[in-house]
Backbone as CSV, one residue per row, in Angstrom:
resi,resn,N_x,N_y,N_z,CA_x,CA_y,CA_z,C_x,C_y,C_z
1,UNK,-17.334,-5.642,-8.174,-18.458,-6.221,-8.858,-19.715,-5.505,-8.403
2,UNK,-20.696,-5.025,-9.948,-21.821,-4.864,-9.175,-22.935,-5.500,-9.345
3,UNK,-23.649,-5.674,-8.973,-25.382,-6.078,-9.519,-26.448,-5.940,-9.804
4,UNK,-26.792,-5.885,-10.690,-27.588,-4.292,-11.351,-29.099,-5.596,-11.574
5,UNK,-29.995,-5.994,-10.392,-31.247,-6.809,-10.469,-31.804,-6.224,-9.233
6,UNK,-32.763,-6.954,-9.788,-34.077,-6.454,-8.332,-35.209,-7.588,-8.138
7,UNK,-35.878,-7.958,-7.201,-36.214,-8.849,-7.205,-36.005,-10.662,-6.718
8,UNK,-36.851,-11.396,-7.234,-36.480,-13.031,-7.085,-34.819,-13.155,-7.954
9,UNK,-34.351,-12.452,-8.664,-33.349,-12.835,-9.040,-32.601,-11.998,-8.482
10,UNK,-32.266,-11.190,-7.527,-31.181,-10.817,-6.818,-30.965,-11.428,-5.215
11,UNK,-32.673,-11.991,-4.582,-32.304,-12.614,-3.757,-31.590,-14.229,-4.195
12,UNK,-32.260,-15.130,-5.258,-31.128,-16.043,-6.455,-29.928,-15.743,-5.676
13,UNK,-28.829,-14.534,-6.429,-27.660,-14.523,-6.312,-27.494,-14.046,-5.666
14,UNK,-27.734,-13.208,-4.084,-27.302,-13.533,-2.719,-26.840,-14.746,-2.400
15,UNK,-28.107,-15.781,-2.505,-28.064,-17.073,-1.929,-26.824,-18.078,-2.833
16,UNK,-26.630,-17.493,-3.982,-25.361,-18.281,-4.459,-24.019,-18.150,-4.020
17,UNK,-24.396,-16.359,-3.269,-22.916,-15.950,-2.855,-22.404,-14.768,-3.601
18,UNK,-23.127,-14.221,-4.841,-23.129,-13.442,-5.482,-23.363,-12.149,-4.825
19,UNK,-22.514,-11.449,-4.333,-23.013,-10.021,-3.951,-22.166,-8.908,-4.220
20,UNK,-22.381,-7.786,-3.857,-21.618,-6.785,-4.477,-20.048,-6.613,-3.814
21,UNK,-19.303,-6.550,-4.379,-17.723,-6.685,-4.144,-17.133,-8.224,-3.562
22,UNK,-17.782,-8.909,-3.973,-17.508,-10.574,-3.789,-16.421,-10.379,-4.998
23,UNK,-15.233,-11.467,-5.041,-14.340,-11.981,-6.427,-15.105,-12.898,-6.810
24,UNK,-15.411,-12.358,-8.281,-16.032,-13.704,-9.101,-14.694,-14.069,-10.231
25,UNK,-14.342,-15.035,-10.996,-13.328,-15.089,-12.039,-14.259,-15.975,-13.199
26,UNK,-13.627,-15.693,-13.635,-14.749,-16.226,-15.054,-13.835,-17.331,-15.741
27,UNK,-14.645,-18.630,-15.405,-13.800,-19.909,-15.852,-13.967,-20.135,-17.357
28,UNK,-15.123,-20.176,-17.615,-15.869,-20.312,-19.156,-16.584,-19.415,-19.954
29,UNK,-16.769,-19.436,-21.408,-17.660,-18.721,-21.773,-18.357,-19.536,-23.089
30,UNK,-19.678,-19.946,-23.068,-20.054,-21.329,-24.173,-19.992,-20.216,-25.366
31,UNK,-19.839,-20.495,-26.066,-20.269,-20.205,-27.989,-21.496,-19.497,-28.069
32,UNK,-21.677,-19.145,-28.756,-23.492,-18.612,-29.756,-24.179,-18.322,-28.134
33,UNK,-23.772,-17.519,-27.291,-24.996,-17.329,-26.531,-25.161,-17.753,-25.319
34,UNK,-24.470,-19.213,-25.146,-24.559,-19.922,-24.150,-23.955,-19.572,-22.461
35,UNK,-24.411,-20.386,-21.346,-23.740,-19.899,-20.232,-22.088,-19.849,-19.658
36,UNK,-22.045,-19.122,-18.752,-21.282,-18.527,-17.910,-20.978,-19.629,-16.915
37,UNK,-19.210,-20.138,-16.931,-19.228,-20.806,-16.152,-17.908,-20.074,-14.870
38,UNK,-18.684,-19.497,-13.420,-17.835,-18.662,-13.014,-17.409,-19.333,-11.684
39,UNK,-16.334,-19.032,-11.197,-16.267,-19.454,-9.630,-16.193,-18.123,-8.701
40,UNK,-17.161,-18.247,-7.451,-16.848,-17.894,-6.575,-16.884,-18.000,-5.648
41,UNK,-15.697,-17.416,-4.570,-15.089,-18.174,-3.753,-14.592,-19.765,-3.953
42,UNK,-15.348,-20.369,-2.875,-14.758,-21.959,-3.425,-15.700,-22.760,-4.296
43,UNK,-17.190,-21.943,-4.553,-18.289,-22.434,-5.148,-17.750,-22.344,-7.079
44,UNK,-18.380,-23.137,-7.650,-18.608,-22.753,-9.300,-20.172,-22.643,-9.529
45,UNK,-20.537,-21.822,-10.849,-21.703,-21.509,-10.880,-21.793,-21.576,-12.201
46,UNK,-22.797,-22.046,-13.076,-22.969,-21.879,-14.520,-24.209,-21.201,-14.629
47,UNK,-23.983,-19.474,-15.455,-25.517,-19.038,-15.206,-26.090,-18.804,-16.343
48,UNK,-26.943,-18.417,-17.264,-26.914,-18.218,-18.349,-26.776,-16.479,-18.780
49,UNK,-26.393,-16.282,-20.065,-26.014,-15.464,-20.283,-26.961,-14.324,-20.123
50,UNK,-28.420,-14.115,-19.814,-29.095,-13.147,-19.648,-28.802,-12.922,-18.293
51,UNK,-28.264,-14.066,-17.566,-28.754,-13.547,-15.711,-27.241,-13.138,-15.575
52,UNK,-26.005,-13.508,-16.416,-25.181,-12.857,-16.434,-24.627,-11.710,-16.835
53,UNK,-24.883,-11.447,-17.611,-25.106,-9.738,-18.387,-25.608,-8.959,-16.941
54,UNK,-26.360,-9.479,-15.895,-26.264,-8.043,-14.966,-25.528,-8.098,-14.396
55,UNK,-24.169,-8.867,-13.910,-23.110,-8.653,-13.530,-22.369,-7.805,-14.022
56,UNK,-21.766,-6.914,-13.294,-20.715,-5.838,-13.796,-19.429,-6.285,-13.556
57,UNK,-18.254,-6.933,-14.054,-17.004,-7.028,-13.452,-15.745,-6.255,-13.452
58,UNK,-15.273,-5.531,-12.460,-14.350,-5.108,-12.701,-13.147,-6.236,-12.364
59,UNK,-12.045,-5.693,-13.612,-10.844,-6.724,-13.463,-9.935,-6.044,-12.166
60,UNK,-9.177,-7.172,-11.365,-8.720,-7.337,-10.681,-7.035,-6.713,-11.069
61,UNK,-5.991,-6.098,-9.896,-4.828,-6.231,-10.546,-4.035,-7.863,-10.766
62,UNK,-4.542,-8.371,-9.743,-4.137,-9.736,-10.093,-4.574,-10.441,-11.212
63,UNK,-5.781,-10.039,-11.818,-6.095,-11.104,-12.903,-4.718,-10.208,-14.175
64,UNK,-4.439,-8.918,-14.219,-3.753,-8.446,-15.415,-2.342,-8.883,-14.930
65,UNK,-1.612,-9.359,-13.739,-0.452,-9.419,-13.341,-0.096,-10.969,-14.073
């Protein structure tokens, strides 16, 4: 995973736990636009779809297994 912010919104997702090569999995995705509902680690997070778009995810071999 990478994180492509700078700023009040990258210290944000430090403090959520969000950092670069953390596992995030992606529980939800709302309709028309709406947020991101992801877990990571043992936390869940719902973010909206602009602050999610700077997440980069690469898939896991476990998520394709």
């Amino acid at each position: 995973m990478a994180i492509n912010v700078e700023g009040e919104l990258k210290k944000r997702f430090f403090a959520l736990g969000l950092k670069e090569g953390t596992h995030i999995q992606v529980l939800r995705k709302a309709k028309f636009g709406g947020p991101m509902h992801l877990r990571v680690g043992t936390s869940e997070l719902i973010l909206r779809l602009k602050e999610a778009s700077c997440i980069c995810l690469v898939a896991s071999l476990a998520a394709t297994n």
